[in-house]
py3Dmol code that shows the C-alpha trace and the ligand (Angstrom):
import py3Dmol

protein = """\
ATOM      1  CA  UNK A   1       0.340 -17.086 -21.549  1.00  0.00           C
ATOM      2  CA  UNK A   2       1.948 -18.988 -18.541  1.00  0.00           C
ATOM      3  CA  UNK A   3       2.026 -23.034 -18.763  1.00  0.00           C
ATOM      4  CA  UNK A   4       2.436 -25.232 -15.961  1.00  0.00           C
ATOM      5  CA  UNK A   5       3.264 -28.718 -16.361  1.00  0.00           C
ATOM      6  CA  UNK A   6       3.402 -30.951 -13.577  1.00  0.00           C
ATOM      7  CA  UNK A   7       4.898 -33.886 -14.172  1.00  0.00           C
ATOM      8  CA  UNK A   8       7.157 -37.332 -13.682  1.00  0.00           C
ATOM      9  CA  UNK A   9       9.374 -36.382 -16.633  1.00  0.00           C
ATOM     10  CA  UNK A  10       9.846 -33.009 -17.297  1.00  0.00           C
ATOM     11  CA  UNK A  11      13.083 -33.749 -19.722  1.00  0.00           C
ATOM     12  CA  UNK A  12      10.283 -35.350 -22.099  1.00  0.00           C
ATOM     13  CA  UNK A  13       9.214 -32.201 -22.818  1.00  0.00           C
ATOM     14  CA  UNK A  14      12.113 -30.053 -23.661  1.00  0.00           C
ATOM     15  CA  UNK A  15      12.570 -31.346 -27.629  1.00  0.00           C
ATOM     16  CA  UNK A  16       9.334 -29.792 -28.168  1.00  0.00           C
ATOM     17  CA  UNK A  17       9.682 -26.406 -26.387  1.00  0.00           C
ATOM     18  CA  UNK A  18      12.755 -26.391 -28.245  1.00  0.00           C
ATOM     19  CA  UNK A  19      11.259 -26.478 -32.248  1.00  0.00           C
ATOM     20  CA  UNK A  20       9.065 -24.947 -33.945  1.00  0.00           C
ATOM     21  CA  UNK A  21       6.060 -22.587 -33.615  1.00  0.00           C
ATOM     22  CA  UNK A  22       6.432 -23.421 -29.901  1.00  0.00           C
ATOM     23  CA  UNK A  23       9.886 -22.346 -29.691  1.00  0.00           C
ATOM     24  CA  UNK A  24       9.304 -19.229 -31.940  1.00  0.00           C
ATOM     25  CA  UNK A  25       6.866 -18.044 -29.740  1.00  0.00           C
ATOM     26  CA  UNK A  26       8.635 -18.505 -26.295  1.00  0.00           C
ATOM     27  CA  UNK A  27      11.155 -16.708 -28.035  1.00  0.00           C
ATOM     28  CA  UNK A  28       8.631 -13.812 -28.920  1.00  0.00           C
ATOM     29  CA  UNK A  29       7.534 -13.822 -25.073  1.00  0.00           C
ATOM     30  CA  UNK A  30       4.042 -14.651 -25.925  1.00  0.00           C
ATOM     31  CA  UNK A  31       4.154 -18.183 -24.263  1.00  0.00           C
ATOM     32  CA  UNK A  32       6.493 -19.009 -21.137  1.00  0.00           C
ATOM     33  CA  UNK A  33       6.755 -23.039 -19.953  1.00  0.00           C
ATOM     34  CA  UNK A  34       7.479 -23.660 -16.584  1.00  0.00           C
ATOM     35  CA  UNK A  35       8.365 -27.470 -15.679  1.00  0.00           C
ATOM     36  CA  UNK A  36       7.433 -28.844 -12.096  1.00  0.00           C
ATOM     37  CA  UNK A  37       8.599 -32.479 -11.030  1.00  0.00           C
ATOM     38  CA  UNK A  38       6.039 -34.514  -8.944  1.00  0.00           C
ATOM     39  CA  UNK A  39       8.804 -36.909  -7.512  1.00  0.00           C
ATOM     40  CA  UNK A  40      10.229 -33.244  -6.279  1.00  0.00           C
ATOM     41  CA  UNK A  41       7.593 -33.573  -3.858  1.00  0.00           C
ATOM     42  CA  UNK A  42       7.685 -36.804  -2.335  1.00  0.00           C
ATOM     43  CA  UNK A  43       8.481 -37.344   1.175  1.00  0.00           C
ATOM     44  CA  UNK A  44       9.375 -41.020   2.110  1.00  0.00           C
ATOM     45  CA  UNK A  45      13.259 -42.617   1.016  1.00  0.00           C
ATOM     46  CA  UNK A  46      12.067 -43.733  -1.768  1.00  0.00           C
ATOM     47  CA  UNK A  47      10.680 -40.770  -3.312  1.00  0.00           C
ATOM     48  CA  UNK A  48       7.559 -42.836  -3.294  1.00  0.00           C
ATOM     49  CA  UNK A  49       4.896 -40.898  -6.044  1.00  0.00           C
ATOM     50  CA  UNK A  50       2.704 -44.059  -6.762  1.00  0.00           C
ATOM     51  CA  UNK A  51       1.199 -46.824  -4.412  1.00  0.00           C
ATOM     52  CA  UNK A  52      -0.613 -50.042  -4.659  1.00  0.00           C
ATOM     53  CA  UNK A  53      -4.650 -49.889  -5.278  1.00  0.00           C
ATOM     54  CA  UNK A  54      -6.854 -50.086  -2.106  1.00  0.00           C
ATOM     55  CA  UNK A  55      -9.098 -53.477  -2.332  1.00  0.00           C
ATOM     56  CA  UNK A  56      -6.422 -54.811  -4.392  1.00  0.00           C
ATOM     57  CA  UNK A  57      -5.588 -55.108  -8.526  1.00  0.00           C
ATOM     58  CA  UNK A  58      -2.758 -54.485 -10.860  1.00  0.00           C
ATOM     59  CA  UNK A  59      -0.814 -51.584 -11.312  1.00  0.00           C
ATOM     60  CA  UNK A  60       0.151 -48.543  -9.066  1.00  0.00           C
ATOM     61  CA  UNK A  61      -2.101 -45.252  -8.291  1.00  0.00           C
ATOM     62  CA  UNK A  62      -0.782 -41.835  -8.012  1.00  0.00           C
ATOM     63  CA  UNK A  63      -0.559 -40.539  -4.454  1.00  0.00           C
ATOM     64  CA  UNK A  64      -2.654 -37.418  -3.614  1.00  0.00           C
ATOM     65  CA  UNK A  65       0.127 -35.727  -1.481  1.00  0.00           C
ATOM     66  CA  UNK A  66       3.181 -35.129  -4.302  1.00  0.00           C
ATOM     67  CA  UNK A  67       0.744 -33.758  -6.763  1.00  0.00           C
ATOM     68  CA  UNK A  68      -1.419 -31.574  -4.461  1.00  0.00           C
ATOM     69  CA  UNK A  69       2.115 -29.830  -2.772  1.00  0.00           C
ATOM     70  CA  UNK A  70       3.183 -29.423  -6.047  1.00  0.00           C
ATOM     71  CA  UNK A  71       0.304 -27.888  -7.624  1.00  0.00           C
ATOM     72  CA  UNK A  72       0.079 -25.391  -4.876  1.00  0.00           C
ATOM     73  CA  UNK A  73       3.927 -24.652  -4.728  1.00  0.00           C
ATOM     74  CA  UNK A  74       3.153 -24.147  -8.302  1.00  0.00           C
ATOM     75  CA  UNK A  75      -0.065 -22.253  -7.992  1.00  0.00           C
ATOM     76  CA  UNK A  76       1.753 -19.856  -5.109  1.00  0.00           C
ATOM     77  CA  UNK A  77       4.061 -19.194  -7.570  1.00  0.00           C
ATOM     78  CA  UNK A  78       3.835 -16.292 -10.292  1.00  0.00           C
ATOM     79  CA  UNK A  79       0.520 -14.259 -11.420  1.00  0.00           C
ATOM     80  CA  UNK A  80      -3.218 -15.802 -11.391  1.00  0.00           C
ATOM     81  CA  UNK A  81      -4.058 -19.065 -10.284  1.00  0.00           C
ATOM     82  CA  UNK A  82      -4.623 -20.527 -13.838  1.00  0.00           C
ATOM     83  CA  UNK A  83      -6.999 -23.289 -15.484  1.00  0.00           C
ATOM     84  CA  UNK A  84      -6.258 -26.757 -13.814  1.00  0.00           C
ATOM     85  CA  UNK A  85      -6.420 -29.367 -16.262  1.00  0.00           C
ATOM     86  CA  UNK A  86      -5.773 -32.909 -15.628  1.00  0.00           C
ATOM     87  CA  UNK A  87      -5.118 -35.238 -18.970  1.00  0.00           C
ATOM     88  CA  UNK A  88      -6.759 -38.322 -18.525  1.00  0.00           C
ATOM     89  CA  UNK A  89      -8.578 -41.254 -20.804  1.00  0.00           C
ATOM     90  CA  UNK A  90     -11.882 -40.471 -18.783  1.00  0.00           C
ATOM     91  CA  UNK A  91     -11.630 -36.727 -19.767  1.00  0.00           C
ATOM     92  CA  UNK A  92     -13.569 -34.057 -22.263  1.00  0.00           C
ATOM     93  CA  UNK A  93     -12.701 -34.793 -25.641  1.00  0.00           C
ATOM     94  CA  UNK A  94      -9.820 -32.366 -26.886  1.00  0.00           C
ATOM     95  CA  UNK A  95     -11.130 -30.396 -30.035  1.00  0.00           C
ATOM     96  CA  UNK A  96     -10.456 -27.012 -31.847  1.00  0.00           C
ATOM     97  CA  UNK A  97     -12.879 -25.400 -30.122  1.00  0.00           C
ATOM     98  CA  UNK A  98     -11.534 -26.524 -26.481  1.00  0.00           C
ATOM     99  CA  UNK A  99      -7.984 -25.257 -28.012  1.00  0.00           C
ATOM    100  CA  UNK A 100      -9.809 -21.420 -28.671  1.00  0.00           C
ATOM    101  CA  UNK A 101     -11.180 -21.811 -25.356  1.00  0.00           C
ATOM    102  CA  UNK A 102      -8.142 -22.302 -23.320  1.00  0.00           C
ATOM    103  CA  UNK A 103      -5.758 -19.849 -25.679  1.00  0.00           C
ATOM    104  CA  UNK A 104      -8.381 -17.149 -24.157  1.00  0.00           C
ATOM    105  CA  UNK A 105      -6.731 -17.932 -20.819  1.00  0.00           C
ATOM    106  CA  UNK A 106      -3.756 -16.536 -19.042  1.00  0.00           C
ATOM    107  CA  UNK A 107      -2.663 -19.643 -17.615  1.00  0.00           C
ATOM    108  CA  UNK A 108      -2.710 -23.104 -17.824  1.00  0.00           C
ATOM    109  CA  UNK A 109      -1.878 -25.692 -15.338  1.00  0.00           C
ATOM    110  CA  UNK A 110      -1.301 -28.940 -16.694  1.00  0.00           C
ATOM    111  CA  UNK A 111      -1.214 -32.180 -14.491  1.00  0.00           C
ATOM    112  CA  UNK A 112       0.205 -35.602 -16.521  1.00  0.00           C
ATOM    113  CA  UNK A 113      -0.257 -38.535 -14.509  1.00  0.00           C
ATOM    114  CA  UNK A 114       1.541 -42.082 -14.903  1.00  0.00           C
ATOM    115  CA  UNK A 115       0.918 -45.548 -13.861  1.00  0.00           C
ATOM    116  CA  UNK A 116      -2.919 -46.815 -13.719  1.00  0.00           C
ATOM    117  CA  UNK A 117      -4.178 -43.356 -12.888  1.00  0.00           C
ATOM    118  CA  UNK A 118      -4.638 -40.769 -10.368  1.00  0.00           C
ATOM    119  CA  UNK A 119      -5.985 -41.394  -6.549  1.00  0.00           C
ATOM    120  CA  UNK A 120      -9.682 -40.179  -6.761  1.00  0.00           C
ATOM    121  CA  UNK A 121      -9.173 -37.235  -3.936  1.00  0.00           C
ATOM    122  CA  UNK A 122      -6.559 -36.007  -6.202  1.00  0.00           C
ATOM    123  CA  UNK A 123      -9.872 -34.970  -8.379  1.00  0.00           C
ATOM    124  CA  UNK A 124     -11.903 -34.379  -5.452  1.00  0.00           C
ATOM    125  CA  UNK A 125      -9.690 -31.771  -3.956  1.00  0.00           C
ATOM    126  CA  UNK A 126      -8.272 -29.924  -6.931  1.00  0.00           C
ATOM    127  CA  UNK A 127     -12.222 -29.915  -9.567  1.00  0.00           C
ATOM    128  CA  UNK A 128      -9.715 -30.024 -12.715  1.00  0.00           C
ATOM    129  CA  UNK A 129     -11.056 -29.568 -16.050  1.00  0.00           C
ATOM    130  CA  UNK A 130     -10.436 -32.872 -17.566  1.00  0.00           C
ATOM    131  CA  UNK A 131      -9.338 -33.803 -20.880  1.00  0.00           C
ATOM    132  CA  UNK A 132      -8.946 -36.343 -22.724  1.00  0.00           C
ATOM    133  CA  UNK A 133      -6.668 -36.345 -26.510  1.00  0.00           C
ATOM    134  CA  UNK A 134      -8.531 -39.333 -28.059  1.00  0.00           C
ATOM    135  CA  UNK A 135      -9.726 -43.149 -26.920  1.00  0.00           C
ATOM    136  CA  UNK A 136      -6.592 -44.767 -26.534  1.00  0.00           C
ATOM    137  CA  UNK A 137      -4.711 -46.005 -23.679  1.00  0.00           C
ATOM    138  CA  UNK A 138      -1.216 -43.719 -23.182  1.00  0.00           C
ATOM    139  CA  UNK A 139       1.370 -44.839 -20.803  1.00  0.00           C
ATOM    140  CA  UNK A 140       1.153 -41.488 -19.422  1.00  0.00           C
ATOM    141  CA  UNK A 141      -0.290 -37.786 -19.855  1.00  0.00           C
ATOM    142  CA  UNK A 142       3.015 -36.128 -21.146  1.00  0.00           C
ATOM    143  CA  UNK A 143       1.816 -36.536 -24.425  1.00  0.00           C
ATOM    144  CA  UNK A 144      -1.423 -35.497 -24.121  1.00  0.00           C
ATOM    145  CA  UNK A 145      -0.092 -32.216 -22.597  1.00  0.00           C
ATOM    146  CA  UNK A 146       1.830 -31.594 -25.144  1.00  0.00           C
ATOM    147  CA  UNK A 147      -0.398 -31.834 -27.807  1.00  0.00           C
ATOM    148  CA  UNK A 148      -2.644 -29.294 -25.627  1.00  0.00           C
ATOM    149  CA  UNK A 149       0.574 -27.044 -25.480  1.00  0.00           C
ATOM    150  CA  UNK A 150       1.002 -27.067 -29.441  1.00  0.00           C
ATOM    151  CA  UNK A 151      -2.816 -26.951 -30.143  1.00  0.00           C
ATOM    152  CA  UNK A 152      -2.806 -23.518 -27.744  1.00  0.00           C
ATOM    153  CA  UNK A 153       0.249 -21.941 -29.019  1.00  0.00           C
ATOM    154  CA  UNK A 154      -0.637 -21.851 -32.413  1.00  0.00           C
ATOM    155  CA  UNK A 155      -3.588 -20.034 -31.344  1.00  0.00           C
ATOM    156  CA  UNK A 156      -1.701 -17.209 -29.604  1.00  0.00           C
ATOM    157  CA  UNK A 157      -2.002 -13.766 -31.060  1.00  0.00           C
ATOM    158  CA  UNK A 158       1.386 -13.288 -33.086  1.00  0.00           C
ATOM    159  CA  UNK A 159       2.534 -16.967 -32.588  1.00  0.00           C
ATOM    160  CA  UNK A 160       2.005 -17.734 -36.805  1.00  0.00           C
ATOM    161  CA  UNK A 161       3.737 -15.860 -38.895  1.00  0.00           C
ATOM    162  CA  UNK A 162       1.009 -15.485 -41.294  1.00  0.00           C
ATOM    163  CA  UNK A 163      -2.202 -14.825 -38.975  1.00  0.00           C
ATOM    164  CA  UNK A 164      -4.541 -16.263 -42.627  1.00  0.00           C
ATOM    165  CA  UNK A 165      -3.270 -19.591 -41.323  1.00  0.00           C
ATOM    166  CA  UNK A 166      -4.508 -20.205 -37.933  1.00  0.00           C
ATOM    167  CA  UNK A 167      -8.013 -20.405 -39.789  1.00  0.00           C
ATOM    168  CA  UNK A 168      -8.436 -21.720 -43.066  1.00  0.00           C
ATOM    169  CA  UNK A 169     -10.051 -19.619 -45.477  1.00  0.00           C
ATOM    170  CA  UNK A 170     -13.651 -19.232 -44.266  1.00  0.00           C
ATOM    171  CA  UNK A 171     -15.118 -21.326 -46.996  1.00  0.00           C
ATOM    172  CA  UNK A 172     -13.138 -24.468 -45.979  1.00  0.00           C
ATOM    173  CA  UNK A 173     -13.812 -23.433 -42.066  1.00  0.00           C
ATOM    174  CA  UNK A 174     -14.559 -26.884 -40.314  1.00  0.00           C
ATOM    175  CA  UNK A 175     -13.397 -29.104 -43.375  1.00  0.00           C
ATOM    176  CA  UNK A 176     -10.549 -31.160 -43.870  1.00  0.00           C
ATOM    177  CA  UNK A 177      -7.803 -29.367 -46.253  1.00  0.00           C
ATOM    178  CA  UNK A 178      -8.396 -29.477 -49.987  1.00  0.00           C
ATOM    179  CA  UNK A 179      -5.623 -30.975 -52.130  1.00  0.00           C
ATOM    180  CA  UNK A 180      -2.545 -28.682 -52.290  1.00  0.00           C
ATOM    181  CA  UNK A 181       0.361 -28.717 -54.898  1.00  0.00           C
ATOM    182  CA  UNK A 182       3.913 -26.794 -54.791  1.00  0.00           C
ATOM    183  CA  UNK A 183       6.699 -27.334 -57.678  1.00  0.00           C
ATOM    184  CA  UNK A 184       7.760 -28.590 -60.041  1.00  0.00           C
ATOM    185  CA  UNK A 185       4.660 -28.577 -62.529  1.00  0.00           C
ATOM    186  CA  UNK A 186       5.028 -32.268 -63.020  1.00  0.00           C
ATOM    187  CA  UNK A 187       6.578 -34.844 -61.099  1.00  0.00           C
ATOM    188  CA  UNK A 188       7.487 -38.126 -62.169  1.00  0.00           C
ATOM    189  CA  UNK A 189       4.244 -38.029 -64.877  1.00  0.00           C
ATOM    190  CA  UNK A 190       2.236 -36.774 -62.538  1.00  0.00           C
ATOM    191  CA  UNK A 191       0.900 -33.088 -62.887  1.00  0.00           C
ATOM    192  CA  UNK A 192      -1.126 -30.429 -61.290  1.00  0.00           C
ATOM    193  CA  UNK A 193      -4.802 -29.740 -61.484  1.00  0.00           C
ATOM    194  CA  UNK A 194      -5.714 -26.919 -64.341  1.00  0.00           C
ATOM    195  CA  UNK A 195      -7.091 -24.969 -62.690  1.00  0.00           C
ATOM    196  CA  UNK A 196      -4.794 -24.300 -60.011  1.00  0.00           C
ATOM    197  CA  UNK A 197      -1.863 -22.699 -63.451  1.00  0.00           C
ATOM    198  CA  UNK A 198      -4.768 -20.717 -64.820  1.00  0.00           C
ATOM    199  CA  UNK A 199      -4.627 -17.614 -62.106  1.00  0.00           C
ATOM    200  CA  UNK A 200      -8.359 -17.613 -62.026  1.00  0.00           C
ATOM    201  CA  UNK A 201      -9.086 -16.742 -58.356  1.00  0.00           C
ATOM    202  CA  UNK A 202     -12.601 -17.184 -58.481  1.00  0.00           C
ATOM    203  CA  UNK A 203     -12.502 -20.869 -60.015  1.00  0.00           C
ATOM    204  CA  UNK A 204      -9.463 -21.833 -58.133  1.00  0.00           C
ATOM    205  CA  UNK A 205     -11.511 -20.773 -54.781  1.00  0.00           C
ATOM    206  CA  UNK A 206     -14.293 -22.743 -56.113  1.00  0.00           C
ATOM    207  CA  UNK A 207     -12.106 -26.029 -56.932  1.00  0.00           C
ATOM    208  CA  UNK A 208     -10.888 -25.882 -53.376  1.00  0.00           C
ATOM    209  CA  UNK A 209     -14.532 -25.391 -51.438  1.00  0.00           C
ATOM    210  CA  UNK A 210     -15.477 -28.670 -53.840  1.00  0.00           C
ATOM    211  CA  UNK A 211     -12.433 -30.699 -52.757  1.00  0.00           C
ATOM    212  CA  UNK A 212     -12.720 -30.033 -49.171  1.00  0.00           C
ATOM    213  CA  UNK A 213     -16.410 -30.835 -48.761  1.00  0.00           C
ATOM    214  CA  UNK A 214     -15.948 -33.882 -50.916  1.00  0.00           C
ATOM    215  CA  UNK A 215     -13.085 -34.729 -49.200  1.00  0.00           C
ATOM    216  CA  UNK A 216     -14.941 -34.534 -45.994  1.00  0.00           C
ATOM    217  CA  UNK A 217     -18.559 -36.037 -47.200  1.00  0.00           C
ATOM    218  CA  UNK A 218     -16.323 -39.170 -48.272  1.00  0.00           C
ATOM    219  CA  UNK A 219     -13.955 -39.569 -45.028  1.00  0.00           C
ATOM    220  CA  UNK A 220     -15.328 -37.839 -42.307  1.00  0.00           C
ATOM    221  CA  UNK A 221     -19.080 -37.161 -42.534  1.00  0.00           C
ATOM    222  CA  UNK A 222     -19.089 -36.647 -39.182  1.00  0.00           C
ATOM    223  CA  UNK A 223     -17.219 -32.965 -39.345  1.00  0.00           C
ATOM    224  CA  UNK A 224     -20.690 -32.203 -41.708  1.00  0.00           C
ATOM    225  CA  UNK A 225     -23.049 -33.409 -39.635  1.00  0.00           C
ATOM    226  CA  UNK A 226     -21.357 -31.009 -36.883  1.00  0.00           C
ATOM    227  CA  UNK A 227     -21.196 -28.434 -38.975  1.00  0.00           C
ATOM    228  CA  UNK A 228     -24.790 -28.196 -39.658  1.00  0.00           C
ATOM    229  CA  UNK A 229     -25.239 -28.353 -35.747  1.00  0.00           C
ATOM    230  CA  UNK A 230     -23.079 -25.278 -35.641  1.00  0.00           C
ATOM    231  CA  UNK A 231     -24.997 -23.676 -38.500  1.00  0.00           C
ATOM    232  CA  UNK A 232     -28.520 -24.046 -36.358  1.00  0.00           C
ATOM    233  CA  UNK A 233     -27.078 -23.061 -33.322  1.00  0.00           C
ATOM    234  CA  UNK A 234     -26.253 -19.994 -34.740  1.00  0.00           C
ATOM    235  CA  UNK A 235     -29.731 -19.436 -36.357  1.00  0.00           C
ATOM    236  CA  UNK A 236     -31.202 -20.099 -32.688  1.00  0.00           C
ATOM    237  CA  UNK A 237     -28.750 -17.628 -30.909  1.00  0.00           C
ATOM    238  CA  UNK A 238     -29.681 -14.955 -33.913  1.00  0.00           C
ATOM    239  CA  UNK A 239     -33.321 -15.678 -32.848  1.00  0.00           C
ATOM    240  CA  UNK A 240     -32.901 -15.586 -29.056  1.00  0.00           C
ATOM    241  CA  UNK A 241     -31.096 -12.396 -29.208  1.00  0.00           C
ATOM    242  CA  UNK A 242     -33.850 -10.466 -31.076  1.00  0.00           C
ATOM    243  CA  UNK A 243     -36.270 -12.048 -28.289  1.00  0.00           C
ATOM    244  CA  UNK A 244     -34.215 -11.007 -25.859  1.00  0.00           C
TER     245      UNK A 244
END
"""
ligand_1 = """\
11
4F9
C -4.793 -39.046 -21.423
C -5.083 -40.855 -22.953
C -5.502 -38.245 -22.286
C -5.785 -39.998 -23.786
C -3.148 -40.881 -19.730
C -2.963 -43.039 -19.958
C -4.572 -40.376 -21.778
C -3.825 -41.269 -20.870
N -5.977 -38.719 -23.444
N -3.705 -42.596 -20.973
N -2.627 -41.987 -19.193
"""
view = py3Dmol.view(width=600, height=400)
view.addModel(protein, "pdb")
view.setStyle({"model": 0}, {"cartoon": {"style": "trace"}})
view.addModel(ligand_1, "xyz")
view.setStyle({"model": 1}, {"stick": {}})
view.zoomTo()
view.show()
């Protein structure tokens, strides 16, 4: 996969490229990051990339010329055109599922705005997907686009050393995690769960479905109620296919 981010400060992304999964798999060849700068682009002395609001207010707007001769110096540039997506408060709300949906793609073109936001025709002229990482006001969408970048490569064929762990183990699927221990057997009084020392994979697979659905009944009953959704869904496609 190809990954095109267009942005005011491409140096705020090279930590990340540089640890990790991320790193491992740019390494590997499976994920290649290529950094644009907007201000590259601008024309005036001032390498003007923002301007004041029409009809008046505070803050600064991003100008629709930088970012639309960058995008298509960027889009002229290397194979496929790519999935434009523009990170933005007002966007689709990031998710799992969004992240298997764009690690199907071949390339991703990443726009991260800064200041109050972007000049409408910038939207107008370029249809980006939209998305937004949560409801929260960011100073910018650098971070946003990288937590689309880690969410993506992890999802990469090859990218995880141990391919069990991009999914949990089916019977967890859509949970949060259940409680996990590593050594020493007991720390400072405190031990670990019985049934986890008695080598019982049956019960210990058992412990852990409990756990997680407890775990996720008490803090986020909203992942259930989603999962039954799913769960329907599926029971309607099964249907619809035999009809069909
Ligand atoms: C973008 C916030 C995506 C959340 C961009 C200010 C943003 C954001 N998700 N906030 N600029």
């Amino acid at each position: 996969m190809r990954i095109d981010v267009l942005t005011l400060f491409p140096e705020a992304f090279e930590n990340i490229l540089e640890v990790s999964i991320v790193r491992r798999a740019r390494q590997k060849g499976l994920l290649e990051v290529v950094l644009s700068n907007i201000r590259d682009f601008a024309l005036n002395n001032y390498n003007s990339v923002d301007d004041k609001p029409y009809g008046g207010g505070p803050g600064m707007v991003m100008m629709c010329q930088p970012i639309l001769d960058c995008l298509e110096q960027v889009e002229a540039d290397g194979p496929g055109k790519g999935r434009r997506i523009m990170l933005s408060p007002q966007g689709q709300p990031f998710s799992q599922n969004l992240a298997r949906e764009l690690a199907q793609e071949e390339r991703l073109i990443l726009i991260a705005g800064r200041y109050e936001g972007f000049d409408e025709r910038i939207r107008i002229a370029l249809q980006p997907l939209e998305i937004s990482i949560g409801d929260y006001v960011l100073s910018g969408g650098e971070i946003p686009a990288m937590v689309i970048i880690d969410a993506v490569t992890r999802l990469l064929p090859g990218a995880l050393g141990d391919e069990r762990s991009t999914e949990q183990e089916s019977f967890t699927a859509g949970l949060l995690e259940y409680p996990q221990y590593t050594r020493p057997e007991v720390f400072r009084d405190l031990g670990v769960p019985e049934v986890l020392l008695s080598g019982h994979h049956a019960k210990i697979e058992e412990w852990r479905s409990q756990q997680a659905r407890q775990r996720t009944r008490q803090r986020r009953p909203d992942l259930l109620a989603e999962l039954a959704n799913e769960t329907e869904e599926q029971k309607s496609d099964i249907q619809n296919n035999r009809k069909s």
